[in-house]
Backbone as JSON Lines, residues from 0, in Angstrom:
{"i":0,"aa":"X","n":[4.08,-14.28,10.92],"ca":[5.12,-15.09,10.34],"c":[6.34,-14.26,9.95]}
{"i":1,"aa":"X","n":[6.01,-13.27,9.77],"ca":[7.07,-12.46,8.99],"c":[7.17,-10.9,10.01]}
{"i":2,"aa":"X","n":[7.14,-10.93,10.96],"ca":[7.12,-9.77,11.34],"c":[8.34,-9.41,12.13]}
{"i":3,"aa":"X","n":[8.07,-8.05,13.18],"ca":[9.56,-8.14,14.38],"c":[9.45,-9.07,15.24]}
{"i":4,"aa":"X","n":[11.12,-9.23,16.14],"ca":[10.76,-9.98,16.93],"c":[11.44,-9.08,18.29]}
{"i":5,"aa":"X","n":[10.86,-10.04,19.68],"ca":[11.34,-8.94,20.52],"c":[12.81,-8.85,20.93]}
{"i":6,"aa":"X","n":[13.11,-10.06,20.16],"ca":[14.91,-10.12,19.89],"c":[15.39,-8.84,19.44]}
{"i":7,"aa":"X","n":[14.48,-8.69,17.95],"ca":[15.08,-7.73,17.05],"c":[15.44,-6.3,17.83]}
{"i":8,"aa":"X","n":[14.07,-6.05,18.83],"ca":[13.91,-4.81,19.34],"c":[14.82,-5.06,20.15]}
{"i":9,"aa":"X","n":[15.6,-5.58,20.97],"ca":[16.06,-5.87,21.89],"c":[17.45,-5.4,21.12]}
{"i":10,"aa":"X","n":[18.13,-6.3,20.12],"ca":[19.52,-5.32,19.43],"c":[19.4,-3.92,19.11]}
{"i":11,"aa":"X","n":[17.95,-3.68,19.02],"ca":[18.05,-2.75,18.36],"c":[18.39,-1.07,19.79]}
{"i":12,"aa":"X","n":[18.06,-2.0,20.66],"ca":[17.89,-0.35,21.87],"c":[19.01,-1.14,22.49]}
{"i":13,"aa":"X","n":[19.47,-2.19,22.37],"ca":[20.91,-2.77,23.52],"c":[21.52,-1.34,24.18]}
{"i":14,"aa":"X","n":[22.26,-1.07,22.94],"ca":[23.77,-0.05,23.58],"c":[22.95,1.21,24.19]}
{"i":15,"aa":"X","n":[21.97,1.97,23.9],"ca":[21.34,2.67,24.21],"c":[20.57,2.66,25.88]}
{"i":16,"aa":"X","n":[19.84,1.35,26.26],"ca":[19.48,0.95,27.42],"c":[20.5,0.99,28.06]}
{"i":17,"aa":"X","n":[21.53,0.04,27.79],"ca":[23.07,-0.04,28.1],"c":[23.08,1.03,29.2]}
{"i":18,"aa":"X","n":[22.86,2.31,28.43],"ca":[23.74,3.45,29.15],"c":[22.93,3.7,30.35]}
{"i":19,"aa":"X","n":[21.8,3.25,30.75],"ca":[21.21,3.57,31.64],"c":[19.59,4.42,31.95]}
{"i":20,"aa":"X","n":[19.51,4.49,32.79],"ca":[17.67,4.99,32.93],"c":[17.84,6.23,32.67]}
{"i":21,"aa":"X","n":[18.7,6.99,33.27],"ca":[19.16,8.39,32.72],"c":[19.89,8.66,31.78]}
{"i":22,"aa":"X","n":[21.02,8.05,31.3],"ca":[21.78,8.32,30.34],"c":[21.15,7.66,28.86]}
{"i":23,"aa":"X","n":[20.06,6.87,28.53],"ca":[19.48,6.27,27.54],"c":[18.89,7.61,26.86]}
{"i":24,"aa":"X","n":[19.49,7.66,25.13],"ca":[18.74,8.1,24.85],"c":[17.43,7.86,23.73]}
{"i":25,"aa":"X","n":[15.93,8.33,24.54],"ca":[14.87,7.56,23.95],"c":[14.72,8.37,22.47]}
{"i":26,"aa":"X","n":[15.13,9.43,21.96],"ca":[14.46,9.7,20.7],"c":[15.72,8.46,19.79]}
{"i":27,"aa":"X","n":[16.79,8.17,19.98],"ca":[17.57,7.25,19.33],"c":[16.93,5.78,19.49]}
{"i":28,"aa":"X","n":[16.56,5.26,20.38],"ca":[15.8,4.09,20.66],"c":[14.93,3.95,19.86]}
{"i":29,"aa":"X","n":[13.99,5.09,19.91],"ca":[12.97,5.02,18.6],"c":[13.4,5.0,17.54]}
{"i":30,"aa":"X","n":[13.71,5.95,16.71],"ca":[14.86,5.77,15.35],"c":[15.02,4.26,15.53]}
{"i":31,"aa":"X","n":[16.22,3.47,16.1],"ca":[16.42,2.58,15.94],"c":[15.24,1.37,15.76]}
{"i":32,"aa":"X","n":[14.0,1.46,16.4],"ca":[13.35,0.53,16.53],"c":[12.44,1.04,15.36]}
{"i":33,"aa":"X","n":[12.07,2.04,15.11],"ca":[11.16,2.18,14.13],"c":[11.74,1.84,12.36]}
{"i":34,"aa":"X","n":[13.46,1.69,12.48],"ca":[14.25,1.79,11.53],"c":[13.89,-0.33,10.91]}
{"i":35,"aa":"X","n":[13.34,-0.77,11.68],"ca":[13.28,-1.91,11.79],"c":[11.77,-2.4,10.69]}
{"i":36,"aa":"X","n":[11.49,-3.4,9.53],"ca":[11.0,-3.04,8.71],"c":[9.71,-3.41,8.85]}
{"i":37,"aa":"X","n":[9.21,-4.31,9.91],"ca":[7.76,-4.36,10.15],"c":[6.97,-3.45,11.09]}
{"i":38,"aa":"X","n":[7.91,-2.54,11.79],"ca":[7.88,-1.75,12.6],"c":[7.01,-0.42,12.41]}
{"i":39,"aa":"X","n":[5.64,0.06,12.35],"ca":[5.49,1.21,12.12],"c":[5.43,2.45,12.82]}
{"i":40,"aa":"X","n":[5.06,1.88,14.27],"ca":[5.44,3.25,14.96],"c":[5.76,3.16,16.42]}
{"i":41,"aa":"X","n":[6.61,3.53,17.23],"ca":[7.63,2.83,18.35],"c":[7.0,4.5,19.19]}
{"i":42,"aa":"X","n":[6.62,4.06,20.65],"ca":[6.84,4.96,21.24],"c":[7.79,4.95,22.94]}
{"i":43,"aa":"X","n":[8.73,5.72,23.15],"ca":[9.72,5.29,24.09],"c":[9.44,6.32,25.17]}
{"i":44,"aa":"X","n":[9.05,5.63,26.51],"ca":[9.27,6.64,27.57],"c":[9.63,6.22,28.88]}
{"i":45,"aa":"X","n":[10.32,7.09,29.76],"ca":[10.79,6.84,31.05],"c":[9.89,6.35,32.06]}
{"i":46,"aa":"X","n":[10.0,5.74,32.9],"ca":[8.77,5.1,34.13],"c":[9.53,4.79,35.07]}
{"i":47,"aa":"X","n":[9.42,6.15,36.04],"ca":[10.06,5.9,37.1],"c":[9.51,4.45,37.72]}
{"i":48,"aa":"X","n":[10.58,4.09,38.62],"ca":[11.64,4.43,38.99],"c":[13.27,4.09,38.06]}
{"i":49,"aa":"X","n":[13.1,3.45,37.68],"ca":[13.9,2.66,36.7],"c":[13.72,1.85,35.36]}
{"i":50,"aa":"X","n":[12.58,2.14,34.77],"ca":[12.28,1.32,33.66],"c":[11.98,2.14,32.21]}
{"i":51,"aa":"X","n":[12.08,1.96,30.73],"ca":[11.87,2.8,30.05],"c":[10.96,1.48,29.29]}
{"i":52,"aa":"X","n":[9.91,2.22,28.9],"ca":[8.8,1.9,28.47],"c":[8.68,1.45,27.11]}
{"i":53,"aa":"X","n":[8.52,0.69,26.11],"ca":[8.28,0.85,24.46],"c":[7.14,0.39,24.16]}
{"i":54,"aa":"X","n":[6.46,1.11,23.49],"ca":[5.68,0.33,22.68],"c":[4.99,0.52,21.19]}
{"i":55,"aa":"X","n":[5.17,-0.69,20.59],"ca":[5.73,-0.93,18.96],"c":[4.02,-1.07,18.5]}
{"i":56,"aa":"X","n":[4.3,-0.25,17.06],"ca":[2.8,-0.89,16.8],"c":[3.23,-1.46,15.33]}
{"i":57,"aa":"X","n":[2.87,-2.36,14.94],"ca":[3.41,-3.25,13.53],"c":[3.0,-2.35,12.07]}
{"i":58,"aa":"X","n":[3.18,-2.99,11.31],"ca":[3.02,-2.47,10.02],"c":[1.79,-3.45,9.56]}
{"i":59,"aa":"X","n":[0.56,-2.85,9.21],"ca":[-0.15,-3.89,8.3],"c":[-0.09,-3.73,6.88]}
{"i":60,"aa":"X","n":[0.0,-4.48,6.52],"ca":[0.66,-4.59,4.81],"c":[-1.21,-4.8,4.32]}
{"i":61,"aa":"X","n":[-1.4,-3.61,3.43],"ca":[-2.68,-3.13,2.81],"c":[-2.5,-3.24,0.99]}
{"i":62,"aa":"X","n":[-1.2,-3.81,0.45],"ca":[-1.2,-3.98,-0.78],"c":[-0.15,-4.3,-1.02]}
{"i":63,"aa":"X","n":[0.56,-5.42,-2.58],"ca":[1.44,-5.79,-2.91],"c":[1.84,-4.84,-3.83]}
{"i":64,"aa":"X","n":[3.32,-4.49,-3.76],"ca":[4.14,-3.81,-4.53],"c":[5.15,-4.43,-5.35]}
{"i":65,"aa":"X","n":[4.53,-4.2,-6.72],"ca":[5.32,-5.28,-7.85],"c":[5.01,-6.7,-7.35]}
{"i":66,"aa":"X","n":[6.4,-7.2,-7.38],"ca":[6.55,-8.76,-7.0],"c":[6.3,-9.22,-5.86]}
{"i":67,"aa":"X","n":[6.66,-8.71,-5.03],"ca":[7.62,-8.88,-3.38],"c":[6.99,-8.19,-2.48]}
{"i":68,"aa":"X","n":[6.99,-6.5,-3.17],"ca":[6.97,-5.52,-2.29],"c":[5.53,-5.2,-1.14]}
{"i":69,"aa":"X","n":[5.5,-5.01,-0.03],"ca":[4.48,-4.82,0.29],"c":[4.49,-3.25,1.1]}
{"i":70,"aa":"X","n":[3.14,-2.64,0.78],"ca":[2.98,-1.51,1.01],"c":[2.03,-0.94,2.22]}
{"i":71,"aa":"X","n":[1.68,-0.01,3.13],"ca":[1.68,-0.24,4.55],"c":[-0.15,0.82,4.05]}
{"i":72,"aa":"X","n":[-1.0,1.05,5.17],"ca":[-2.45,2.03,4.31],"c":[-1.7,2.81,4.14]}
{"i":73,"aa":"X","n":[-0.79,3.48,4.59],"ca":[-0.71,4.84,3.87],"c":[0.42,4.44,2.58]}
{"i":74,"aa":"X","n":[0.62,3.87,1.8],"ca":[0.82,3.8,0.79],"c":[2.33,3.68,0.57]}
{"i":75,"aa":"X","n":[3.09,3.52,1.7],"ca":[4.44,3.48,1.75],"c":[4.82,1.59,1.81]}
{"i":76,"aa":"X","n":[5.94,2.06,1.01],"ca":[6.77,0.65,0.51],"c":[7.7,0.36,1.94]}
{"i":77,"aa":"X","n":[6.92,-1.04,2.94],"ca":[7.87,-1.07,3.53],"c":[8.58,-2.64,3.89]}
{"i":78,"aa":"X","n":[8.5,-3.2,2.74],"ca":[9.3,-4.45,2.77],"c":[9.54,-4.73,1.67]}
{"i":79,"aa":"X","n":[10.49,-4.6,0.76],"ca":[11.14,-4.79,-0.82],"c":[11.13,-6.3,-0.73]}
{"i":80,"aa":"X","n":[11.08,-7.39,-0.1],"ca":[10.99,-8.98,-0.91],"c":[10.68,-9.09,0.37]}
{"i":81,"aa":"X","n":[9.33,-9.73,0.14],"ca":[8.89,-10.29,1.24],"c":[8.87,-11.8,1.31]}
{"i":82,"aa":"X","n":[9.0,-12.66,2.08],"ca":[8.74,-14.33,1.74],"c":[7.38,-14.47,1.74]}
{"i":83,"aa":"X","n":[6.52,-14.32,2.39],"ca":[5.06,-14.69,2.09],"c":[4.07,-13.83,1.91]}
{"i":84,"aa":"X","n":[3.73,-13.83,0.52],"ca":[2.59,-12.66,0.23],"c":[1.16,-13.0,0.49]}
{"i":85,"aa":"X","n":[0.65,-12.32,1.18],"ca":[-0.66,-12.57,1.43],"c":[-2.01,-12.97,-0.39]}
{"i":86,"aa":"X","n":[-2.46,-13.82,-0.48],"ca":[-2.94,-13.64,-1.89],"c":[-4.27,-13.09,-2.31]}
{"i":87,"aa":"X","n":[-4.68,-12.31,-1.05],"ca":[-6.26,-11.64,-1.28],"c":[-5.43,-9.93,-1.05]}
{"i":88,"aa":"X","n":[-4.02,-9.64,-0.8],"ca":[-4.09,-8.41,-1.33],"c":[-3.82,-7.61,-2.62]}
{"i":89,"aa":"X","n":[-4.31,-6.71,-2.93],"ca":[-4.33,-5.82,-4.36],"c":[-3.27,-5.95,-4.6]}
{"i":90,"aa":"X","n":[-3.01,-5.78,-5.94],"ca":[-1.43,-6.08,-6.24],"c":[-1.35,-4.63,-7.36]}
{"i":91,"aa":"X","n":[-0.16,-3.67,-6.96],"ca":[-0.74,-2.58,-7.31],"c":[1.5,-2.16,-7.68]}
{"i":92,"aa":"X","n":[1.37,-1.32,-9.09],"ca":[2.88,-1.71,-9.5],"c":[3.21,-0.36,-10.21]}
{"i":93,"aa":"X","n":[3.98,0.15,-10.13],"ca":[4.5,1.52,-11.06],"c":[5.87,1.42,-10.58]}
{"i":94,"aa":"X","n":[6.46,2.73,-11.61],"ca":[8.01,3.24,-11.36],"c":[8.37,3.47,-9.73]}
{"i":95,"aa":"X","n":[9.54,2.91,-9.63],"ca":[9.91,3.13,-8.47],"c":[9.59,4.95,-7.94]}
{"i":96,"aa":"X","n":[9.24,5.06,-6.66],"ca":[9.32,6.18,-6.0],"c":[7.62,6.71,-6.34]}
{"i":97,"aa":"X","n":[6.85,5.91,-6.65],"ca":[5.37,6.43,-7.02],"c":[4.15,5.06,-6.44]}
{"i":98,"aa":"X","n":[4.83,4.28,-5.43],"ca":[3.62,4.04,-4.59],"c":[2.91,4.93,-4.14]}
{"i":99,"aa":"X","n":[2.82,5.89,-3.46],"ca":[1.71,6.3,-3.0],"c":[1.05,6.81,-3.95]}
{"i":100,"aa":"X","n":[1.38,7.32,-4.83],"ca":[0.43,7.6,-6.24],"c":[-0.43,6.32,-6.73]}
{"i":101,"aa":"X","n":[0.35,5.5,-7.03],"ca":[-1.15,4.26,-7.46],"c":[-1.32,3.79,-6.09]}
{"i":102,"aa":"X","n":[-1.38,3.75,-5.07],"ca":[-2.01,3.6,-3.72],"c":[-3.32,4.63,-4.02]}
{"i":103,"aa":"X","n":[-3.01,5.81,-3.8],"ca":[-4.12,6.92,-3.76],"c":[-5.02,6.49,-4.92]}
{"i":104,"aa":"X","n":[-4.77,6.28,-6.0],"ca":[-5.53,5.94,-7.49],"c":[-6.56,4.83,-7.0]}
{"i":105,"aa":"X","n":[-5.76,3.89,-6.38],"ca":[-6.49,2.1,-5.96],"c":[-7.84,2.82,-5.1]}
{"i":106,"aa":"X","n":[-7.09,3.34,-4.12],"ca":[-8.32,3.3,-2.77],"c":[-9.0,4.23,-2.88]}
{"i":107,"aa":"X","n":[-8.93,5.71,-4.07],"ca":[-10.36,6.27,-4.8],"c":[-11.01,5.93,-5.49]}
{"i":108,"aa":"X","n":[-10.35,5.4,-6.63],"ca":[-11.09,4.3,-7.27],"c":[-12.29,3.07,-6.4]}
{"i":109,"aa":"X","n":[-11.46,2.54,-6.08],"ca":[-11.81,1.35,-5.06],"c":[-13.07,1.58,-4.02]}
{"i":110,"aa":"X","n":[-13.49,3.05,-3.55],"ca":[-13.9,3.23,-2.87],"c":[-15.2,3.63,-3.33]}
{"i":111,"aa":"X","n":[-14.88,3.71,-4.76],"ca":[-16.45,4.21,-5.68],"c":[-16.97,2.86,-6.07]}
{"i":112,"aa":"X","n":[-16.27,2.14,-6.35],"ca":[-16.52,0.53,-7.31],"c":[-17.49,-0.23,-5.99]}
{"i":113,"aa":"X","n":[-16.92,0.05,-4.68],"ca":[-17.77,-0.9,-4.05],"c":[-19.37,-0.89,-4.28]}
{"i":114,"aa":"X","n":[-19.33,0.11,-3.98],"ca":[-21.18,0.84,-4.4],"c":[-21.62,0.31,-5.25]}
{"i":115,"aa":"X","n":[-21.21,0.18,-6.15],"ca":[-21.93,-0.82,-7.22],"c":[-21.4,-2.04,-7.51]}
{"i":116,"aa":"X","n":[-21.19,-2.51,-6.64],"ca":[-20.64,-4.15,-6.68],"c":[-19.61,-4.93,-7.63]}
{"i":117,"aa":"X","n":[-18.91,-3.41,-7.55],"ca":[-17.05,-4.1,-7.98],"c":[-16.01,-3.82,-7.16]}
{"i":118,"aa":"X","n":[-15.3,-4.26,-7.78],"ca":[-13.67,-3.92,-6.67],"c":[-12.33,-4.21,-7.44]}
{"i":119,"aa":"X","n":[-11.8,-3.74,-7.18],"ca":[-10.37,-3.57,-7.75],"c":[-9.44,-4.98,-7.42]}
{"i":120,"aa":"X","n":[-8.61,-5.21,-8.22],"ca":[-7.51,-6.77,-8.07],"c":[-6.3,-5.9,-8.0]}
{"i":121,"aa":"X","n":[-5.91,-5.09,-9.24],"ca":[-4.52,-4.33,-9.62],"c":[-5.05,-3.09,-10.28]}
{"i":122,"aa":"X","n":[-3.83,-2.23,-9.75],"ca":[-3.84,-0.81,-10.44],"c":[-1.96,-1.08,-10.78]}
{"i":123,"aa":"X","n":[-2.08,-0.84,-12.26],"ca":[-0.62,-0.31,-12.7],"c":[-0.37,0.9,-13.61]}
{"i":124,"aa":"X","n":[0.82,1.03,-13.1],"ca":[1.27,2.62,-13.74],"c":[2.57,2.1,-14.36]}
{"i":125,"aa":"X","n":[2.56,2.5,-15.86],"ca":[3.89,1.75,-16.6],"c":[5.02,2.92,-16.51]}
{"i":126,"aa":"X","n":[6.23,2.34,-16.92],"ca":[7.34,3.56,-16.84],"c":[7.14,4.79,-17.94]}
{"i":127,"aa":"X","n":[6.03,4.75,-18.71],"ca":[5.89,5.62,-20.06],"c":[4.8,6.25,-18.77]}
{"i":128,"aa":"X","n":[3.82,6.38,-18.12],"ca":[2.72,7.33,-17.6],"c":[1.43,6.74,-17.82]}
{"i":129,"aa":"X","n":[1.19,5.42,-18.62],"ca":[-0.16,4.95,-18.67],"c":[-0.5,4.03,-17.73]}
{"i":130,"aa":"X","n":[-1.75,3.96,-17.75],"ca":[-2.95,3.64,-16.38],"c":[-3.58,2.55,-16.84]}
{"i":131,"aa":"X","n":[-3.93,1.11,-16.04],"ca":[-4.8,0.33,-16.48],"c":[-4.58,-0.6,-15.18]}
{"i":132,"aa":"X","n":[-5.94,-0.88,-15.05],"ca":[-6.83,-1.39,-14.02],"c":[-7.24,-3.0,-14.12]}
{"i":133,"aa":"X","n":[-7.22,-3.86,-13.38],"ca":[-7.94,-4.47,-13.33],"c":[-8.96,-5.07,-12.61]}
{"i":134,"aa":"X","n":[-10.14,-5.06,-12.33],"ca":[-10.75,-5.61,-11.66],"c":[-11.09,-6.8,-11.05]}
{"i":135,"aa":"X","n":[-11.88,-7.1,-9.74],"ca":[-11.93,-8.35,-9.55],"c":[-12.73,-9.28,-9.96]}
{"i":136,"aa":"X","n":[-13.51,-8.94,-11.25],"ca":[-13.99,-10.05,-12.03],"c":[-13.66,-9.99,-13.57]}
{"i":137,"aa":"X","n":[-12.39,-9.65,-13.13],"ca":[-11.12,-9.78,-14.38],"c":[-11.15,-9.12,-15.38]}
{"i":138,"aa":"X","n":[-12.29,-7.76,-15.71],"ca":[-12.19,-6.56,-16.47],"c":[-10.84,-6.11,-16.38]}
{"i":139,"aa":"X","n":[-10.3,-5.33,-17.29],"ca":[-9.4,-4.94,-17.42],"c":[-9.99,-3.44,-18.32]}
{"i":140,"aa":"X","n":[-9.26,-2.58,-17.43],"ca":[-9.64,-1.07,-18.06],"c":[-8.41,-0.55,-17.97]}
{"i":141,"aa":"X","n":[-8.37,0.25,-19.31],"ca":[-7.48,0.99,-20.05],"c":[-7.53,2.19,-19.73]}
{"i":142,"aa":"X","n":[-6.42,3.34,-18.99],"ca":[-7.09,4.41,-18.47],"c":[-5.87,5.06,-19.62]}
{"i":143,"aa":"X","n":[-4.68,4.92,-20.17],"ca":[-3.4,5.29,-20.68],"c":[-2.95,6.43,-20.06]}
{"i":144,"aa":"X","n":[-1.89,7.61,-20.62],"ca":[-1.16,8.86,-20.31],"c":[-1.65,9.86,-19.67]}
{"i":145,"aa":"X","n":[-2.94,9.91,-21.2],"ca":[-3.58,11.54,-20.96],"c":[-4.95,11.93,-19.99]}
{"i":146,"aa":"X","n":[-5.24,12.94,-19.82],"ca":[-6.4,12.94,-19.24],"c":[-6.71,11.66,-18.09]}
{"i":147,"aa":"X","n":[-5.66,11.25,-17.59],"ca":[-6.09,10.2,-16.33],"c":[-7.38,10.26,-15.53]}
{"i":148,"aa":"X","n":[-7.32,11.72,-15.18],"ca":[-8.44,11.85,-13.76],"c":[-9.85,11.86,-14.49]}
{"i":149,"aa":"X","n":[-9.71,12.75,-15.91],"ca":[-11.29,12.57,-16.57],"c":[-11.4,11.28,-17.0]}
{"i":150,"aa":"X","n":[-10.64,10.56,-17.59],"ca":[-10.86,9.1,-18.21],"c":[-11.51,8.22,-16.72]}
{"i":151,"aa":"X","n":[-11.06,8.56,-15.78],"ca":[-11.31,7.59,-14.61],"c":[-12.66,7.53,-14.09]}
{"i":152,"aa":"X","n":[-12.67,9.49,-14.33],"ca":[-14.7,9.64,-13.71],"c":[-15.9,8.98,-15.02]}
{"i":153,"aa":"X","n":[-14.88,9.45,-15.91],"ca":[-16.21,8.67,-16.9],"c":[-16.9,7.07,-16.44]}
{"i":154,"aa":"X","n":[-15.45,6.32,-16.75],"ca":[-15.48,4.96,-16.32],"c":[-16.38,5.08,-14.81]}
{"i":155,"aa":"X","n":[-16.18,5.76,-13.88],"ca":[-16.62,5.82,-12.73],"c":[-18.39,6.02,-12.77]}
{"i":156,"aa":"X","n":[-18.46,6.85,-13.29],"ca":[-20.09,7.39,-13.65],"c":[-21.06,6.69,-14.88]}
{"i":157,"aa":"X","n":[-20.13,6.02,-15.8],"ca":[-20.97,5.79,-16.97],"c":[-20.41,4.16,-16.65]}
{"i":158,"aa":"X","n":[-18.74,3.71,-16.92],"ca":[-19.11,2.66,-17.32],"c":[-19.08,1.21,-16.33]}
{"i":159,"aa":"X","n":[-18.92,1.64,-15.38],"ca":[-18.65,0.73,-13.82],"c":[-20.37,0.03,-14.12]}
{"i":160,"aa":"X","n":[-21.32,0.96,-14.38],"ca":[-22.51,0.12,-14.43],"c":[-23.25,-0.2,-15.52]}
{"i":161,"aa":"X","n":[-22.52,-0.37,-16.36],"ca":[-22.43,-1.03,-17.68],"c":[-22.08,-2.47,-17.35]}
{"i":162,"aa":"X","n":[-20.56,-2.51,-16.71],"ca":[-20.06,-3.63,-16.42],"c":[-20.73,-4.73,-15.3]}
{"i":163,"aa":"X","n":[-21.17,-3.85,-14.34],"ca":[-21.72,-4.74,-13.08],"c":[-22.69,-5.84,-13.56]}
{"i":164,"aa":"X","n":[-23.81,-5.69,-14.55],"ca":[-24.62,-7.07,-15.08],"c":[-23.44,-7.7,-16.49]}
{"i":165,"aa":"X","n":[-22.4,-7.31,-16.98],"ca":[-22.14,-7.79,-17.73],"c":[-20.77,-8.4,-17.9]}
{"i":166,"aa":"X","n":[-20.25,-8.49,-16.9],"ca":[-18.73,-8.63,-16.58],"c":[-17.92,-10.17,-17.5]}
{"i":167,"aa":"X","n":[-19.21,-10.43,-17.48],"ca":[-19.09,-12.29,-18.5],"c":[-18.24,-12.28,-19.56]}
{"i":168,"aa":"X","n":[-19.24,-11.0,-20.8],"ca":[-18.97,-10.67,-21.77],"c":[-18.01,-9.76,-22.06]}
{"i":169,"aa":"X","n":[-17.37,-8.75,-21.45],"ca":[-16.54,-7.89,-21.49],"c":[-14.85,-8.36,-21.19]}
{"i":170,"aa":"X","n":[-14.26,-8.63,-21.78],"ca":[-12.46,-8.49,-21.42],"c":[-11.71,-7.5,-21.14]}
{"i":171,"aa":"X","n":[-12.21,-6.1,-22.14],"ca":[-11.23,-4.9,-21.71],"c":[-12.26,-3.73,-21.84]}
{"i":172,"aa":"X","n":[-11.88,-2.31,-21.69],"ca":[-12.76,-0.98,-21.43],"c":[-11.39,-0.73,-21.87]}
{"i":173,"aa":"X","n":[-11.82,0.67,-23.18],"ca":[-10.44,1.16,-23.26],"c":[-11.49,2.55,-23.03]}
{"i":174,"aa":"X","n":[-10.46,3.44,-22.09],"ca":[-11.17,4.81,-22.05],"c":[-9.96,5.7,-22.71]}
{"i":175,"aa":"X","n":[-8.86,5.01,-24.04],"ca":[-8.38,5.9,-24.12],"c":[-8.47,6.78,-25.4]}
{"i":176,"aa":"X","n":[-9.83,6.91,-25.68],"ca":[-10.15,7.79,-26.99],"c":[-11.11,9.09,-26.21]}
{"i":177,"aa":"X","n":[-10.57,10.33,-26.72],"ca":[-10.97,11.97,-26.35],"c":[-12.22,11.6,-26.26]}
{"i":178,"aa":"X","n":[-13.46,11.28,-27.32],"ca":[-14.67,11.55,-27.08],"c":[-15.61,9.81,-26.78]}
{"i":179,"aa":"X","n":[-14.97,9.38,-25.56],"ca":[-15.94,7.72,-25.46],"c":[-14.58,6.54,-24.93]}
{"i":180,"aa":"X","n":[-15.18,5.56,-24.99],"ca":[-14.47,4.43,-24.56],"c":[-15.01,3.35,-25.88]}
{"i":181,"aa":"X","n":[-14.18,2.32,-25.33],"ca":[-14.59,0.91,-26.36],"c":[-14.84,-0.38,-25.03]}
């Protein structure tokens, strides 16, 4: 619904094809087509006798950024307002210029939780440096400033299976006290 079209690619290499089978140049073709925002990776080559070759591989959008934004697996922001957000992806939010940081946070996290039969909804990072999680049976964990990476393994090792029979009763996990959680 929302993706390129072969219109788009088509303005996008015009003046370039334009010039011809020899005179085209393909590292600009790419640039141009890869510059294009569903676009993730364009490859351009000559075929004799006369034809130059492309082929586009799309962007799959692996998480929502903030409102709008959607973010590609490797953790890059590549559509700032999108019209239709998918609503089964993670919705994952910090200071501008630090997606791939709560990207990386989501899908280590994320990748331990399955094992014991949780999973992640949102990871946010506020403009002050604190951390808090929520899960997909609507836990909400408190990771804050300090000590991020130890606050995370605790939760990871001790309290992920605390939560798994009890997710009913629980609203929040704060892991942000030095010796324990609440």
């Amino acid at each position: 619904p929302e993706a390129f079209t072969a219109l788009q690619i088509e303005e996008a290499t015009g003046k370039e094809v334009d010039a011809g089978f020899v005179g085209a140049d393909l590292d600009r073709i790419r640039a141009n087509i890869v510059s294009l925002p569903w676009v993730d990776q364009a490859r351009v080559a000559r075929r004799w006798p006369s034809r130059i070759k492309i082929t586009v591989t799309e962007q799959v959008p692996a998480a929502i950024w903030g409102e709008r934004g959607l973010l590609n697996t490797r953790g890059e922001l590549f559509v700032d307002e999108a019209r239709h957000i998918p609503a089964e992806l993670p919705r994952l939010s910090g200071p501008e210029n630090h997606s791939a940081a709560v990207a990386r946070r989501y899908l280590d996290v994320r990748e331990r939780l399955i094992p014991v039969g949780l999973d992640l909804r949102s990871v946010r990072l506020d403009p002050r440096g604190a951390w808090d999680m929520t899960l997909a049976n609507g836990v909400e964990v408190r990771l804050g400033r300090r000590d991020v990476d130890a606050r995370t393994e605790l939760f990871l090792d001790i309290v992920a299976d605390i939560i798994t029979g009890r997710a009913e009763d629980i609203d929040y996990v704060d892991m942000r006290y030095s010796n324990g959680f609440t």
